[in-house]
VOSEFI-779728 format. One line per 5 residues: number of its first residue (from 0); their letters; for each residue x, y, z of C-alpha. Coordinates in nm, 3 decimals, m for minus. Layout:
// residues N
NUM> A> X Y Z | ...
This chain:
// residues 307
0> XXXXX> 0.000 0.000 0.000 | 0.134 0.327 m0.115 | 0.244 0.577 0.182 | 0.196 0.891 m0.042 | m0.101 1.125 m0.017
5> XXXXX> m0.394 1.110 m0.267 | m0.302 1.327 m0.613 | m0.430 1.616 m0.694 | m0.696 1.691 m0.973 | m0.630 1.950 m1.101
10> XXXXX> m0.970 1.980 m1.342 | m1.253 1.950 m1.133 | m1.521 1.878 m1.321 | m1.623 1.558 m1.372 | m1.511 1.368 m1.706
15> XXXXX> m1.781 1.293 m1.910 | m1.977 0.926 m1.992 | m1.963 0.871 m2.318 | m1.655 0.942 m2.568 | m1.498 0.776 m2.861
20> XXXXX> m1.153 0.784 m2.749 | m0.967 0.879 m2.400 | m0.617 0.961 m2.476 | m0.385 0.885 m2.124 | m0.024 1.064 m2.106
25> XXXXX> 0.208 0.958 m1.822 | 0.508 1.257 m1.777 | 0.828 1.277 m1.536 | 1.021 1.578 m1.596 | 0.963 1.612 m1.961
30> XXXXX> 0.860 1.965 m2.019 | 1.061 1.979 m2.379 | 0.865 1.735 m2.520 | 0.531 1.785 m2.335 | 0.383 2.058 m2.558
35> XXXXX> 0.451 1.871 m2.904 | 0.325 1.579 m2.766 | m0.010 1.727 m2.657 | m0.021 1.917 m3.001 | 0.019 1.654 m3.197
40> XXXXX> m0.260 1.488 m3.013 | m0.530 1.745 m3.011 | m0.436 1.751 m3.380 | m0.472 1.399 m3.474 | m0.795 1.414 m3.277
45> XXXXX> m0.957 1.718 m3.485 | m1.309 1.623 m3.517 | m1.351 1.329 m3.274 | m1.512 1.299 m2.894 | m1.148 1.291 m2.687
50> XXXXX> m1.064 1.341 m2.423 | m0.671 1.365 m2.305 | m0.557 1.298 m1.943 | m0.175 1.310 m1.812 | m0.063 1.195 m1.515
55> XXXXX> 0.216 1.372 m1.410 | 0.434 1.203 m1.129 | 0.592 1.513 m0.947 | 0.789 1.688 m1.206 | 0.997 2.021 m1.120
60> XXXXX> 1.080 2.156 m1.400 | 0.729 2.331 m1.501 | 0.563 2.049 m1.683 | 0.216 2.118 m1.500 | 0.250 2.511 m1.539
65> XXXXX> 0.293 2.436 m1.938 | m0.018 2.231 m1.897 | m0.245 2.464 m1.736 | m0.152 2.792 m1.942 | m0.131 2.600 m2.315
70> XXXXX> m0.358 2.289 m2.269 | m0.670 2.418 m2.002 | m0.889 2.094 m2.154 | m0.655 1.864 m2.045 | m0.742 1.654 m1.704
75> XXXXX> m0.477 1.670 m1.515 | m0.370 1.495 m1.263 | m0.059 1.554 m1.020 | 0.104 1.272 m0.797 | 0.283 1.421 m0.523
80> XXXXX> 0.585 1.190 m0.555 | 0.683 0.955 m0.859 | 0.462 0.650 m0.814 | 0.616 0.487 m1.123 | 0.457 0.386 m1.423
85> XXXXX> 0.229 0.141 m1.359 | 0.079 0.362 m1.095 | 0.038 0.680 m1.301 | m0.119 0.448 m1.633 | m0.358 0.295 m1.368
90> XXXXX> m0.497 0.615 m1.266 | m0.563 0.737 m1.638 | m0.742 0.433 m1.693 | m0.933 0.468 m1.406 | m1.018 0.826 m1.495
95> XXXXX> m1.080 0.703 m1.851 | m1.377 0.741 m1.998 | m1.397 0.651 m2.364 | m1.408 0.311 m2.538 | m1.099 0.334 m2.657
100> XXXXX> m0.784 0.438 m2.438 | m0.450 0.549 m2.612 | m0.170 0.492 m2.372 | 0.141 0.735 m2.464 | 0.442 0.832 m2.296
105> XXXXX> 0.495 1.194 m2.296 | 0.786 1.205 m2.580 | 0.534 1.019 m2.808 | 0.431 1.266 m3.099 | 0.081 1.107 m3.265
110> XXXXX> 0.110 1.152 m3.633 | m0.215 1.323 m3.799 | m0.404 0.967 m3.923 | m0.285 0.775 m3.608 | m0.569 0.784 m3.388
115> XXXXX> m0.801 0.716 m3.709 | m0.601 0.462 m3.861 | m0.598 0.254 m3.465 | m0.975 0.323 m3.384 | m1.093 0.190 m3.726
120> XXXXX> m0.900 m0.114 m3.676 | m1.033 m0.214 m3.370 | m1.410 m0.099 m3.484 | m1.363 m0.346 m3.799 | m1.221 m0.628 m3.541
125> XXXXX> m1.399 m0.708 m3.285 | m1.194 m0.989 m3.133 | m0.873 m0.720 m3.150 | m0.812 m0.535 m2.794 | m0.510 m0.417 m2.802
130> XXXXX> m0.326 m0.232 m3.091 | 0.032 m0.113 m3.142 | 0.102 0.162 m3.454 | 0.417 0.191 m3.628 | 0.720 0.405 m3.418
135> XXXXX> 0.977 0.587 m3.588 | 1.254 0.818 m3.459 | 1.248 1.171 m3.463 | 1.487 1.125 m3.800 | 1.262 0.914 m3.967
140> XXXXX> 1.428 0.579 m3.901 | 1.265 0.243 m3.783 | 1.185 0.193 m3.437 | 1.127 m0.164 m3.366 | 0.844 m0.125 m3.161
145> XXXXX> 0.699 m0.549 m3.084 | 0.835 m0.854 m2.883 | 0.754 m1.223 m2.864 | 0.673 m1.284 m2.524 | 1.064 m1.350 m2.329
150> XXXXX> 1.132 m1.673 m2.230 | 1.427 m1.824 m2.016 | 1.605 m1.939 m2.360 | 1.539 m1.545 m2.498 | 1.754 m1.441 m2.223
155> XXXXX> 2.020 m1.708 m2.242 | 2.040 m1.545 m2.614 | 2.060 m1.184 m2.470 | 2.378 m1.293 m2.229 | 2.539 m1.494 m2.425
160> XXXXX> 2.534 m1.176 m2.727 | 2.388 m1.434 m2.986 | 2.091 m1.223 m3.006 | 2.290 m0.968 m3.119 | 2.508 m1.117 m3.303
165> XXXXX> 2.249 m1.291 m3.528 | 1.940 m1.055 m3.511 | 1.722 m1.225 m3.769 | 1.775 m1.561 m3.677 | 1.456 m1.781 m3.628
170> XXXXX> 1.576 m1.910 m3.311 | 1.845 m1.609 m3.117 | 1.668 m1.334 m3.264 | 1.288 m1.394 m3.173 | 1.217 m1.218 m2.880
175> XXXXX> 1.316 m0.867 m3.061 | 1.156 m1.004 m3.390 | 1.463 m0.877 m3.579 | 1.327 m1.065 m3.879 | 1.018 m0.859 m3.899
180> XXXXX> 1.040 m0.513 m4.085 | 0.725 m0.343 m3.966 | 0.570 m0.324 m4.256 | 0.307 m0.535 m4.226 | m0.009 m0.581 m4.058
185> XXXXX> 0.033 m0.870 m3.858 | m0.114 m1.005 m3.495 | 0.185 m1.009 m3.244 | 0.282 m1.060 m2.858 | 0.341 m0.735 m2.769
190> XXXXX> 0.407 m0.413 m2.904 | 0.559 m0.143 m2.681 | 0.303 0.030 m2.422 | 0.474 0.396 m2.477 | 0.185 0.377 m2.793
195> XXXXX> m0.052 0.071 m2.699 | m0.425 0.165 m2.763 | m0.648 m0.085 m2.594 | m1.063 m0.147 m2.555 | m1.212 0.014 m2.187
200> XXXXX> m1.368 m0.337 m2.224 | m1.041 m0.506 m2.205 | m0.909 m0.288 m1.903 | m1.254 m0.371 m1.729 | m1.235 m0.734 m1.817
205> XXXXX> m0.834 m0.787 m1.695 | m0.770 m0.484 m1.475 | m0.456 m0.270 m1.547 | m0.101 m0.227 m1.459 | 0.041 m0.477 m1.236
210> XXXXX> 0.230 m0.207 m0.978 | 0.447 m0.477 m0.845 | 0.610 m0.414 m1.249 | 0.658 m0.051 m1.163 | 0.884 0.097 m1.450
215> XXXXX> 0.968 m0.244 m1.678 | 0.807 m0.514 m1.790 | 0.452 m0.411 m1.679 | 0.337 m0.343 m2.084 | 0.469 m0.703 m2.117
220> XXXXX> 0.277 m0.880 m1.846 | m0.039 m0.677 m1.944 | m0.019 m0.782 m2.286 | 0.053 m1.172 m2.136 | m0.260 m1.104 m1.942
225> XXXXX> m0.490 m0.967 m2.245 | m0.403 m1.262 m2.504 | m0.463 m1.527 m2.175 | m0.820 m1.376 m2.181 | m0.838 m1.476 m2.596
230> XXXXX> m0.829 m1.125 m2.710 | m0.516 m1.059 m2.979 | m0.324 m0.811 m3.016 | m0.185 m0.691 m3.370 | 0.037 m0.427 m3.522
235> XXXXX> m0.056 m0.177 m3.770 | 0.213 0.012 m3.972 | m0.022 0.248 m4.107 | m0.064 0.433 m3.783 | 0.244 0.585 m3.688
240> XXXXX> 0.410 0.794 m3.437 | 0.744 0.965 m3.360 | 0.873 0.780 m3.021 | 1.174 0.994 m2.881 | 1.271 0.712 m2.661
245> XXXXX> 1.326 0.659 m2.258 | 1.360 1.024 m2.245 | 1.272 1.032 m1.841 | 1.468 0.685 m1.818 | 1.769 0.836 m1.923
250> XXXXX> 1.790 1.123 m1.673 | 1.825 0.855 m1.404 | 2.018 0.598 m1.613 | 2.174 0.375 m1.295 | 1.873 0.360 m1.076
255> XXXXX> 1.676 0.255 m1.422 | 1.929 m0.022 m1.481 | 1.877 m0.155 m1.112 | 1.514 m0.119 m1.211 | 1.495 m0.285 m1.522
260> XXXXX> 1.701 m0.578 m1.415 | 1.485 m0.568 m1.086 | 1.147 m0.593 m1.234 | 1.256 m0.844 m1.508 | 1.319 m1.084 m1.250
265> XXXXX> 0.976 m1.032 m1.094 | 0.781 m1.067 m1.417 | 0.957 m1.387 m1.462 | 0.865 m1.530 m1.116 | 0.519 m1.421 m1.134
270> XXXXX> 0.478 m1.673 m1.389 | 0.643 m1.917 m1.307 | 0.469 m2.289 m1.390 | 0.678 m2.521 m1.199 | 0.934 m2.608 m0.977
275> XXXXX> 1.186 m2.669 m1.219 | 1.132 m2.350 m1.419 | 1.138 m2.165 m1.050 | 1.469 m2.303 m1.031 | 1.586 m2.165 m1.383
280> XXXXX> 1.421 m1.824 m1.299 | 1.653 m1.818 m0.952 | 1.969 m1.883 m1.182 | 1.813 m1.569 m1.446 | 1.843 m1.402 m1.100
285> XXXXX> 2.198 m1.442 m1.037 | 2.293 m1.337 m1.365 | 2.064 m1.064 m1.364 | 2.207 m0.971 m1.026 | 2.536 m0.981 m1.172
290> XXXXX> 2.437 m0.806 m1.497 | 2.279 m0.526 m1.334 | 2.612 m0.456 m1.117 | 2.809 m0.441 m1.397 | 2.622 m0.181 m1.619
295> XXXXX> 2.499 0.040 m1.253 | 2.915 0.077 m1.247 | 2.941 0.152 m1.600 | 2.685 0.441 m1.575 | 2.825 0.607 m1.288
300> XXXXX> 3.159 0.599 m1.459 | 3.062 0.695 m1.760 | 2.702 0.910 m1.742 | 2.701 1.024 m2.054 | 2.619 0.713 m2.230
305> XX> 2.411 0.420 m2.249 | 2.557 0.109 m2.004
């Protein structure tokens, strides 16, 4: 049970009941993205019933003020410390009204179909409840942006560098599906949650975020989750969006190793199946243990890049 106070609304009125699409922006001290991403929604939204909601978890460095004096519409809501991810996604759902919800990080810019090209899909497919568009960098270049599920032979790849080394193999390289080009419509595990649009239905149905999985692996387990109910989830390249990428994750770089390596672990024992693959997951431990060590040194020694 969380020991910070309630957040703070900071629109009071009450959201309405009946919308086509509720738009939910987690931020952290991302005030130089903030106002394109926002734009770029309200733009790709011309003409529909939206409604756009960011969480904000405790930023200093004026996100909120930008908020209130360029966005008034926006419901806003303002955590009083930073609750993580999971949290902060679980209260826009919660505050969500529409039957759609587009989940975005804050240095996600919507391009103008996007929003059109997603909600058709899922209106032509019913069985569909989650979607993931197409994600490019801000110079135009592919994002891979979709996973198979990890298993404990993905990561036995990932340490031993054969993913890496062979990217588009059948067998090293599926977990980062470096044989698919994103080009394609296609139904997949699990595209990245900085973009996912999902049904309310599904979030009603499954519940959201699992806070335990508070800044890593909590898009995968929720995708786990929605295909274990029989809904799928597919990709779409012609919705697409500009993903700066891990722009709050990189202002903290060692704590969000520790994290990352922290909450992998804990994905991988919640579903465990049997003693045997506990066993494995206590070894993945170990190494990731020993993993995350080595990189936390490498960022403090060298915090101007990537470990």
């Amino acid at each position: 049970m969380s020991l910070l106070p309630e957040p703070v609304l900071i629109k009071e009125e009450i959201l309405p009941t009946a919308l086509d699409l509720s738009v939910v922006i987690v931020s952290w001290n991302s005030v130089e993205f903030l106002e394109e991403c926002l734009g770029a929604v309200y733009e790709a939204a011309d003409g529909r019933d939206v409604e756009v909601i960011v969480v904000d978890n405790a930023s200093t460095d004026g996100s909120t003020d930008l908020i209130r004096r360029r966005f008034p519409n926006v419901y806003l809501i303002v955590n009083p410390g930073n609750m993580g991810v999971s949290v902060a996604f679980n209260q826009g759902l919660q505050a969500g009204k529409g039957k759609y919800i587009q989940m975005l990080c804050s240095d996600t810019i919507v391009q103008p179909d996007a929003l059109d090209a997603l909600t058709t899909f899922l209106d032509t497919h019913p069985d569909v409840g989650a979607i993931g568009p197409k994600l490019l960098y801000p110079d135009g270049r592919l994002q891979p942006s979709c996973r198979t599920f990890p298993t404990l032979w993905t990561f036995a790849w990932e340490f031993l560098g054969l993913s890496r080394l062979f990217p588009k193999h059948p067998v090293f390289g599926r977990w980062r599906m470096g044989d698919f080009d994103h080009m394609t419509t296609r139904e997949v595990d699990q595209p990245r949650g900085s973009s996912l649009m999902v049904r309310h239905a599904v979030w009603e149905e499954i519940g959201g975020w699992d806070e335990n999985l508070d800044m890593f692996f909590n898009d995968v387990d929720w995708c786990l989750r929605i295909k274990e109910q029989g809904w799928k989830i597919f990709f779409i390249p012609d919705a697409v969006m500009n993903h700066y990428g891990g722009s709050s994750v990189k202002k903290v770089r060692p704590r969000m190793i520790l994290a990352s390596h922290g909450c992998c672990y804990r994905f991988f024992k919640k579903h465990q199946s049997s003693f045997l693959h506990a066993l494995a997951i206590r070894m993945l431990g170990v190494a990731l243990l020993v993993s995350a060590g080595i990189r936390y040194l490498l960022a403090r020694l060298t915090p101007s890049r990537i470990a």
